[in-house]
N, C-alpha and C positions, 0 to 999 in steps of 0.2 A: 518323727518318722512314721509315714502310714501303711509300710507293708514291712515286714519282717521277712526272713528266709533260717532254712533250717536243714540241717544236711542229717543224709541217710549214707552213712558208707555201704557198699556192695564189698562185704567181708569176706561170704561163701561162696559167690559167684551162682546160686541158686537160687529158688523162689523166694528163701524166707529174707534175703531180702527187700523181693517186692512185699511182702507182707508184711514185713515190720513201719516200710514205706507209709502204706495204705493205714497201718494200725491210728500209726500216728497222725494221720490229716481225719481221722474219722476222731480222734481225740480235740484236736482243733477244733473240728467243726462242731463239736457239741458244748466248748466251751465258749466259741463265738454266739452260737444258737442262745446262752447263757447270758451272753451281752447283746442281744438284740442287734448283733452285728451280721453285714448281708456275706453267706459264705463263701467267698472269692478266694478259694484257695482251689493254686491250680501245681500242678508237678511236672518236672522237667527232670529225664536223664540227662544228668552232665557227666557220663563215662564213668567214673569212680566215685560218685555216689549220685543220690535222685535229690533234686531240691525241692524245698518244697514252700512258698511264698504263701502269705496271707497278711489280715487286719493282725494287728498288734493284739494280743490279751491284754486285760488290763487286769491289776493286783486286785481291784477291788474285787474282779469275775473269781478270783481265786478263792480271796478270803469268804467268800459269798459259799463255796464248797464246803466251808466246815458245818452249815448248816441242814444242806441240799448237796451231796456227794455225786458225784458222776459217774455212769457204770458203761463208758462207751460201748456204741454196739448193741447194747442191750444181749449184754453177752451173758446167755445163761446157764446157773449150775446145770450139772444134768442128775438127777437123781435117776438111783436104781434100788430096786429089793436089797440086796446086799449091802450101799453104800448110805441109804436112807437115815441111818440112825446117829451117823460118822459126822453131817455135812451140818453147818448152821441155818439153824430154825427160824431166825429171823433175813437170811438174805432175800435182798425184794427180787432181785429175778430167778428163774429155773424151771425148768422144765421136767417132768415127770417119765424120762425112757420109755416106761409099757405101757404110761396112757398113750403116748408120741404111735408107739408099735401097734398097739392094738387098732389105733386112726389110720392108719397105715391101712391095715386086714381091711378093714369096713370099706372103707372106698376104695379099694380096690373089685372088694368082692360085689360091692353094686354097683360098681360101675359095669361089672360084665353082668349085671341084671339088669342094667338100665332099657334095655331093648322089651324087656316086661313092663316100664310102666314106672320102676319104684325111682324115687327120688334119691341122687347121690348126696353121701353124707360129708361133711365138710371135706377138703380136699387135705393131705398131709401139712405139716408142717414145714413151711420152705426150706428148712436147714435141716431135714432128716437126715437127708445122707450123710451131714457133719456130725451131728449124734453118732450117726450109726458107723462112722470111719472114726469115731473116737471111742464110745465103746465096744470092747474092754481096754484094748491094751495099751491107749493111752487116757482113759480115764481120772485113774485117781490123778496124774500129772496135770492135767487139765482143771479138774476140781480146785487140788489143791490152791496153785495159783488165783485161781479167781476167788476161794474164800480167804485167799492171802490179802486180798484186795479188799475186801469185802471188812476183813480186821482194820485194817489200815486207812479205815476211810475218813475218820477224825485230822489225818494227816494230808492229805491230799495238798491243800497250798504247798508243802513243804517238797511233796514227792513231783508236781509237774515242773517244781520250779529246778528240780533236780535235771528233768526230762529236757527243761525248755536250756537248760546250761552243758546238756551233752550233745543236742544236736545243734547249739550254737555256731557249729565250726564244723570244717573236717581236715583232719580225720577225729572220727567223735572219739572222745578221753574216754573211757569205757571206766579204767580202774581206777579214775578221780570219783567216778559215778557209784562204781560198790564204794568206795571209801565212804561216801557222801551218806550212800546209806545205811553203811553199818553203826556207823556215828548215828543215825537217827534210830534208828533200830535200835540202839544201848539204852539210848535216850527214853524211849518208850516203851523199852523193855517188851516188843512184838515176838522173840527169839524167830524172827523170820531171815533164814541163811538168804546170802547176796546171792547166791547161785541157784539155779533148779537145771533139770532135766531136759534136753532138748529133746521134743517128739519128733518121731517122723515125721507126722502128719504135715508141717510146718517148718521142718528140718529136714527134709530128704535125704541130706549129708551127712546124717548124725544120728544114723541107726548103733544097733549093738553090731560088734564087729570092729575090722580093720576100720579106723574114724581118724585116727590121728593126725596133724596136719607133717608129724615128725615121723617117720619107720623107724622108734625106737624102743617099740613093740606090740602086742597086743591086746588092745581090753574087749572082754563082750561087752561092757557098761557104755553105754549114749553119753554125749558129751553134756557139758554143765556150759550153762549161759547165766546172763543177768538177768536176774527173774523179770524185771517189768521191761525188758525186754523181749522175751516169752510171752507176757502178756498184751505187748502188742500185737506181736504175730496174731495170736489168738483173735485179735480182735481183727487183724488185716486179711485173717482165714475167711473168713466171714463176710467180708467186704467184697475178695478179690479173688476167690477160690473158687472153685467147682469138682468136688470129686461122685463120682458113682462108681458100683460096682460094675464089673466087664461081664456083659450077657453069657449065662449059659456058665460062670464060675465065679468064687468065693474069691479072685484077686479083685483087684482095686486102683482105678486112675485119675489120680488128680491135676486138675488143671488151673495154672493161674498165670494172669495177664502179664505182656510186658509191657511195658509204657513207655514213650518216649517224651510226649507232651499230653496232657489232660489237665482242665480244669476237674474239679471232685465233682460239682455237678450235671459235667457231660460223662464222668466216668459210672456214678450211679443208676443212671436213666439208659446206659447203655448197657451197662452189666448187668442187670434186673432184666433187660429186654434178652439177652444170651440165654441169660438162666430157665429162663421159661421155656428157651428153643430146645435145652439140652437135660429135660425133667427122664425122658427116654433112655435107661441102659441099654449100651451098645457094645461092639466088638471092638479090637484093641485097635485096628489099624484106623478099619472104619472112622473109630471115634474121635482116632486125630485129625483126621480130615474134617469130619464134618466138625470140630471145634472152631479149628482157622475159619471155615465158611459160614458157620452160624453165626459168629463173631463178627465177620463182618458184613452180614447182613444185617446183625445188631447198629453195628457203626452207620450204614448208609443208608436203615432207617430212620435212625436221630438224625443226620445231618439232612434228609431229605425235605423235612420241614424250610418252608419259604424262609424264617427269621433264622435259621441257623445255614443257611448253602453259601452265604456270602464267609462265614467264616471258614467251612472245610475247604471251598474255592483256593482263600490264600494260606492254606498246608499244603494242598497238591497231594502228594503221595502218601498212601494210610501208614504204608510199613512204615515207614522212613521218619513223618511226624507225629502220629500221632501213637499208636500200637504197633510194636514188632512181630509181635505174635503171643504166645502161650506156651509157660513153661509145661512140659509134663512128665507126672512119676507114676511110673508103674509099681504095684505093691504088690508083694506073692504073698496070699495070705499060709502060716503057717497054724493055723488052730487060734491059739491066744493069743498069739504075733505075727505081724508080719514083716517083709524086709524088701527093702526096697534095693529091685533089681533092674530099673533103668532110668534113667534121666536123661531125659529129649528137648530140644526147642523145635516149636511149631510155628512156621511163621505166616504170618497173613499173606497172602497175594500180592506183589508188589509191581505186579503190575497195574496194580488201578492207580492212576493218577485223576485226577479230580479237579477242574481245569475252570468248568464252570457247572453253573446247576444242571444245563441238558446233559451231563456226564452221569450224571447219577442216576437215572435211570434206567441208564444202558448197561452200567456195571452190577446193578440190580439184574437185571435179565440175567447177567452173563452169572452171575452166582447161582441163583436159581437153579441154571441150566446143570450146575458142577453139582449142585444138591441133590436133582434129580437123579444126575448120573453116578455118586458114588451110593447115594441110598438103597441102586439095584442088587447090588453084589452081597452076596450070604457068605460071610468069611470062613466058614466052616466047611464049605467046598473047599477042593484048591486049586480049581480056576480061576477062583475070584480073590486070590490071596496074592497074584502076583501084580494084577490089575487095581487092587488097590495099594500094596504099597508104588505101583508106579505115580497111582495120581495123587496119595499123598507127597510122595519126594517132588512131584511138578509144582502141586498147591504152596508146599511149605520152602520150596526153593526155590520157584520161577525157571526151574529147569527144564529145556527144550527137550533135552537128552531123555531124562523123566517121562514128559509127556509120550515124546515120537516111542517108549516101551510102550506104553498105556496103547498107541495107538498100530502098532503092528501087533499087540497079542490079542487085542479088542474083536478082530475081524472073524476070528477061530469061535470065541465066547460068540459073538452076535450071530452069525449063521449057525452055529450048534443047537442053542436056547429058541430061535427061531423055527426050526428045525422040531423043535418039541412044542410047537403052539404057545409059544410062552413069550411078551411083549418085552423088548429089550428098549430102552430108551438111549439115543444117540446123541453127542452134541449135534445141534446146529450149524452148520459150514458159517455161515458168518460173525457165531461166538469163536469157532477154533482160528479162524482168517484173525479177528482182533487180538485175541492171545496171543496168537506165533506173531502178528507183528509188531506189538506192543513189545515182545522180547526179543527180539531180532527185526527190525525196521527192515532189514534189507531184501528179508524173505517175501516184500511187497512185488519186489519185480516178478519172483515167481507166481506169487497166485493172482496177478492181473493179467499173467499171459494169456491169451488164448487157445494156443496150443495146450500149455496146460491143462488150465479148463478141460477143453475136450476130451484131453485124454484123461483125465477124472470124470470125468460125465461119464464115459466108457464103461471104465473101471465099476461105476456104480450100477451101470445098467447092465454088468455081467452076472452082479453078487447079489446084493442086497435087492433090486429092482426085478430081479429076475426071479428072486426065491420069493418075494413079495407074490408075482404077475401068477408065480406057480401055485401057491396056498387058494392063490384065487380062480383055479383052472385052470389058465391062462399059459401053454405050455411050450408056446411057439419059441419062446428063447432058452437056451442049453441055462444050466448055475454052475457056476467056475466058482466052484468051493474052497481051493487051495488057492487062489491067485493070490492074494495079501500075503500068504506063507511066502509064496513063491519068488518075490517079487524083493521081498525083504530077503529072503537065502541069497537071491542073485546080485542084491547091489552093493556086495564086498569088493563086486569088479566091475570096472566101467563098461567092457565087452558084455560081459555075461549078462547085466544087467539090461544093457540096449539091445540084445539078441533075444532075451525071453521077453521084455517088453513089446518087440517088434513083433514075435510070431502071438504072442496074444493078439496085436490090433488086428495083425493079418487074420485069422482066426474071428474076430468079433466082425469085420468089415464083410469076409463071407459070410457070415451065421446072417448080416443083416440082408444082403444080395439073395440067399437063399429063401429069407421068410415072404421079401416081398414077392418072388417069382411065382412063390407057393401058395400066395395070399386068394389068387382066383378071383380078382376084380374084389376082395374085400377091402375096406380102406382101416386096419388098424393102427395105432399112433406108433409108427414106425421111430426107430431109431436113427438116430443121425449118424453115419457113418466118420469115423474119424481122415483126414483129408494129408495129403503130403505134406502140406502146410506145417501142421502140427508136429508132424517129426520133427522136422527140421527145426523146430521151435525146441521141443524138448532136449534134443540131440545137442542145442545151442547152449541150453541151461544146464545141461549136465557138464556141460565143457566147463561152463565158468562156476557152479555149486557146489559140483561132485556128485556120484550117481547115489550115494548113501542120503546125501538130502532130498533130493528130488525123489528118490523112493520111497523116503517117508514122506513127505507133501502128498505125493500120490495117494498113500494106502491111507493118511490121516482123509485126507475130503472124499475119496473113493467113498469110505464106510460112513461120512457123515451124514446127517440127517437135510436133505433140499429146504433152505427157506421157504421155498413158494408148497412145500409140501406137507399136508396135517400129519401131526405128529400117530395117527394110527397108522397111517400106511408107513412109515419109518422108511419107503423106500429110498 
């Protein structure tokens, strides 16, 4: 047999069992790496657990461990002032806390000197943030574990062959597995209990508190797991996690991938390329957003390579084959603990499908553009708190309804902020046209009308184009400040909404008659006046759409950004 498989049950229905997932192919691959074997392990959600395919190990790779031990991960203790004296003197990996801290201080602090001259000092530690989300208050738990590993390392043939006979199958035997190792544990007289601690950090589900899977009562104490199953987590933390502290406070949000299909070596090259994108502490909503979108700007720069486009070609769609998106836990910190007070899924844009290589660059733009536009918003206002949870519910759900909020409160922010000399970045009308009809095809009829059009053209040359014309002197056209408000109040009714629509064009159709009359033989780049045509186009569409679609069509391209337009003039 030249491929093996090995099942992950999904127990918690939370991240740690992506991370026990991941623990274990990064154990694989470092005992393939052992046998000179190429690392072709790849993983598949099959519903009720994650499988996970590879080369066979061979016994000899194993017996070969009692001489050269394995510390996947290169998962290191973490030493501190207080636990320094406690931890084993001879384990080969770990890490020093306040040297890790004090690295931390120095580059940062020259880095805001660098503009003098001086030379930045090495850059942190890639895994700070997981030190610094583990200590204190799951520290010793952490420790222990891995110098529990570190005891045990004499035994290792005996312990993967435990690992490699509980995910043989599923559903995995768990209490064949403590049996298995309590017996070896006698044997060697380790006194290391079958059980340990589940941490937060790795357990979201299995804080102190109500944990129980039973209401038949309460403990403050965290739940107990199979220790070298902890120990993978730990190690899948590290592979497939991402937490930072949330700007501007002492909580904490961590994030980890969902997968549906990856090989390990497109999961590696892609999650190293995220991590780098999201080194920046950020705001809570914000940060889910730009998670889903870093990530998959991570994705369609690896596949954007020549020898890799014929393979994401035949996946087609990222949500769907390849990543679903990103779990995420919010932490409240309490002083020495914290406690985890929400658990979210973020899911990747499902609208990109991926069809052939010229796809990928287009969907490249189109993230970009979403990057751009949620990186404006300062969450601590709260204008910009409604406006981002709308474009994260759009991002993470493909929701029109999502988006069309984002884009009737949009209009109020963008002329306000403008209003104060301050650059507001807009989607592109031909990113937001691909979007809405990538999730609604049918919404192509309306934005290739021509009536439409126009009267979006209108709409733009009354608000944005007009407060643009005005910054710049230019004062010949009125700004119709409330219109996008207005226009969204009115389209609860088909009447009301084709009656306020109509006395605007009327209103924009004179304003245009009046500047040319007034113009005095000057030739300005007059405005195109909207034509009967057009009504009757729109009046057509609202029959068969309804006036609540067609008003948000309107007021989303109304306030859009003109392709053929640089992105300073925003008009």
């Amino acid at each position: 047999m030249d491929r093996e498989e090995y099942y992950i049950d999904k127990t918690s229905g939370t991240f740690a069992d992506v991370l026990l997932a991941f623990g274990w192919m990064r154990v694989l691959s470092e005992l393939h790496y052992r046998q000179d074997t190429p690392h072709q392990l790849a993983l598949k959600d099959d519903g009720a657990y994650y499988r996970i395919t590879c080369a066979p190990v061979f016994q000899e790779t194993l017996e070969n461990l009692r001489q050269k031990p394995v510390f996947p991960g290169n998962t290191p203790i973490i030493i501190t002032t207080k636990n320094r004296e406690s931890l084993p003197v001879d384990a080969p990996i770990s890490v020093d806390y306040e040297v890790q801290k004090e690295r931390v201080a120095a580059f940062f602090g020259a880095k805001n000197k660098a503009q003098s001259g001086e030379a930045l000092v090495d850059q942190p530690h890639p895994h700070w943030d997981i030190f610094r989300a583990i200590n204190p208050a799951a520290l010793p738990g952490y420790n222990g574990i891995l110098s529990d590993w570190w005891t045990v390392r004499d035994a290792q043939p005996e312990i993967f062959t435990l690992l490699f006979q509980l995910f043989s199958d599923s559903p995995n035997d768990i209490a064949a597995a403590v049996t298995t190792w309590k017996a070896l544990d006698k044997a060697a007289q380790w006194g290391i209990d079958a059980l340990s601690t589940g941490q937060q950090l790795y357990n979201p589900d299995q804080g102190k508190g109500q944990n129980k899977t039973k209401a038949n009562g309460i403990s403050i104490g965290n739940l107990d797991n199979f220790w070298l199953l902890e120990l993978l987590k730990i190690i899948g933390f590290y592979e497939a996690g991402q937490t930072r502290l949330i700007q501007g406070a002492k909580d904490r949000k961590s994030y980890v991938i969902v997968p549906r299909e990856l090989t390990y070596n497109e999961h590696r090259d892609i999650f190293n390329t995220f991590s780098e994108s999201m080194k920046v502490s950020t705001t809570s909503i914000k940060g889910d957003a730009m998670a889903a979108l870093r990530y998959t700007e991570a994705l369609l720069t690896y596949f954007a390579e020549p020898t890799r486009q014929i393979t994401l070609g035949k996946r087609g769609n990222l949500k769907k084959r390849l990543v679903a998106g990103l779990y995420a836990a919010f932490y409240k910190d309490l002083g020495n603990a914290v406690a985890t007070m929400n658990l979210a899924f973020i899911g990747l844009p499902g609208w990109i499908e991926v069809r052939s290589p010229d796809d990928i660059p287009v969907y490249q733009t189109m993230v970009s553009e979403l990057v751009k536009l949620v990186q404006q918003f300062d969450e601590s206002h709260s204008d910009s708190v409604d406006l981002l949870q709308a474009l994260r519910d759009f991002i993470s759900g493909d929701s029109l309804d999502a988006l069309f909020r984002f884009t009737r409160a949009f209009p109020s922010y963008y002329i306000g902020q403008r209003e104060r000399s301050k650059y507001v970045y807009a989607l592109n009308e031909d990113t937001l046209e691909r979007m809405i009809t990538m999730i609604e095809p049918r919404f192509a009829d309306i934005l290739k009308d021509e009536g439409f059009k126009n009267i979006a053209y209108a709409i733009r040359r009354s608000t944005v184009s007009a407060q643009y014309q005005k910054m710049q002197g230019n004062r010949k056209y009125d700004v119709r400040y409330g219109l996008g408000q207005e226009l969204a109040r009115k389209s609860r009714y088909k009447a009301d909404f084709i009656a306020a629509l109509s006395d605007f064009l009327f209103k924009f159709n004179a304003e245009n008659a009046q500047v040319m009359e007034t113009s005095k033989g000057e030739r300005p780049p007059y405005r195109r006046s909207v034509q009967t045509g057009d009504i009757d186009s729109i009046v057509a569409l609202i029959d068969t759409f309804g006036a609540e679609t067609i008003a948000n069509l309107l007021i989303a391209y109304g306030y859009a950004r003109e392709t053929r337009e640089a992105d300073s003039d925003n008009a």
